[in-house]
N, C-alpha and C positions, 0 to 999 in steps of 0.2 A: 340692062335695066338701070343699073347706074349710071353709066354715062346720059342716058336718052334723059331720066329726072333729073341728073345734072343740070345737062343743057334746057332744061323746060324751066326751071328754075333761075338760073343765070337769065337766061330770054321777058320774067316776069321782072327780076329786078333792073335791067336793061329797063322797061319798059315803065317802070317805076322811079326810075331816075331823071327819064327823060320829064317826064309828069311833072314832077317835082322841081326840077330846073325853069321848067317851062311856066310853070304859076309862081315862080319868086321872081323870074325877069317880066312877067306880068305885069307885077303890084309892085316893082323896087320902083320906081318913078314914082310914085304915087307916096311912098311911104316918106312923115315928114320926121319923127321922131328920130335920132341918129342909131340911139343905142337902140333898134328895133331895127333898120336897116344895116346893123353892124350884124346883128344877131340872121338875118336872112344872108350875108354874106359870108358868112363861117360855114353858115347850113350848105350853103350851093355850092362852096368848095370843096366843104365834104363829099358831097354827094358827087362832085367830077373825079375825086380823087378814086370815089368807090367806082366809077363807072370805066376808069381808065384798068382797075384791077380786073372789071367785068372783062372787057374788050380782050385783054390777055387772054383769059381764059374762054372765052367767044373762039378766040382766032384759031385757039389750041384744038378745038372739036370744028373746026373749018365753019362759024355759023356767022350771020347777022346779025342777031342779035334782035329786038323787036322795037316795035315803033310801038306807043300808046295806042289805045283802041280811038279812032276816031269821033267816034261821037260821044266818048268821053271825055276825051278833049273838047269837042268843039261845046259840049254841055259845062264844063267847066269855064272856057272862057265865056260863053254867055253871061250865066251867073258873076262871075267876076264882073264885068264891065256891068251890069244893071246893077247890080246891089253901088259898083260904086258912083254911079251916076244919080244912085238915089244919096248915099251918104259917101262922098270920100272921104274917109277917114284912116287914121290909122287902129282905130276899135275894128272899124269894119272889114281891114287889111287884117288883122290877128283873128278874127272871126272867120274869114273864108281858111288863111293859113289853118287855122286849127281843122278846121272841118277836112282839109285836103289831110294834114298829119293821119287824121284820125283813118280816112278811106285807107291811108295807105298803110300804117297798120296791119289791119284790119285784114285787106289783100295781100299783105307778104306774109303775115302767119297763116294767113290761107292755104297759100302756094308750100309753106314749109311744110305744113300737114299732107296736103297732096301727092309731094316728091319726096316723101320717107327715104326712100333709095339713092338721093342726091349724096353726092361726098361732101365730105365735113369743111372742105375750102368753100363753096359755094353753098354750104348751111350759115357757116361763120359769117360770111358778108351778108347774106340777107339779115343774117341777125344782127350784125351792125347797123343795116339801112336801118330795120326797126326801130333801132335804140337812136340814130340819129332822131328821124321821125318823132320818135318820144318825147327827146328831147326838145327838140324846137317846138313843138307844142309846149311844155311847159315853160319852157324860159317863155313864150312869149303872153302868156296867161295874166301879166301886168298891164298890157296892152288890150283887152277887153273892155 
């Protein structure tokens, strides 16, 4: 049981990383503000740094690890590219970011509640994702 909500766990923030990588090289083109594009910079290399500790511990239980769900991806970049074709801005760039923070959130305290039985190295990184996640939401909250 530990290992199996291990790996279900690691699998969710794998999948949450990828998410999150994938809507900051979205919007970084787009974004004009420096110190707002510095701050998605820190976050995304965060978030490679935690996913390179995932992949270790992926490899260690022989897994893949996961790919975002599809059509939450593809429902994500929708909304990105409309909202910015109505307003490109950088309010409107800190506006989807927050919204994405918040999903993800939302979803890995989810998943820590689900996999009670996960070990505490793969409780400790999702709760970092979180608190990244938190963070960048916040710092960017001058950008609305």
């Amino acid at each position: 049981m530990i290992q199996e909500d291990t790996v279900k766990l690691l699998r969710e923030c794998d999948s949450g990383i990828k998410m999150g990588v994938a809507s900051i090289d979205e919007v970084e083109s787009y974004v004009r503000n420096k110190e707002f594009l510095d701050l998605l910079s820190v976050c995304k290399h965060e978030h490679d740094k935690l996913k390179e500790e995932i992949q270790v511990l992926l490899d260690k239980y022989q897994d893949e690890g996961k790919d975002p769900n599809p059509m939450a991806k593809s429902m994500s970049w929708i909304k990105t590219n409309v909202m910015l074709v109505i307003n490109e801005s950088d309010e409107t760039i800190a506006d989807l970011m927050t919204d994405g923070c918040n999903m993800g959130v939302k979803s890995l305290n989810k998943y820590l509640n689900k996999y009670k039985a996960a070990d505490e190295v793969s409780k400790d990184i999702t709760k970092r994702l979180i608190n990244l996640e938190e963070k960048l939401a916040i710092d960017i909250r001058k950008f609305l």
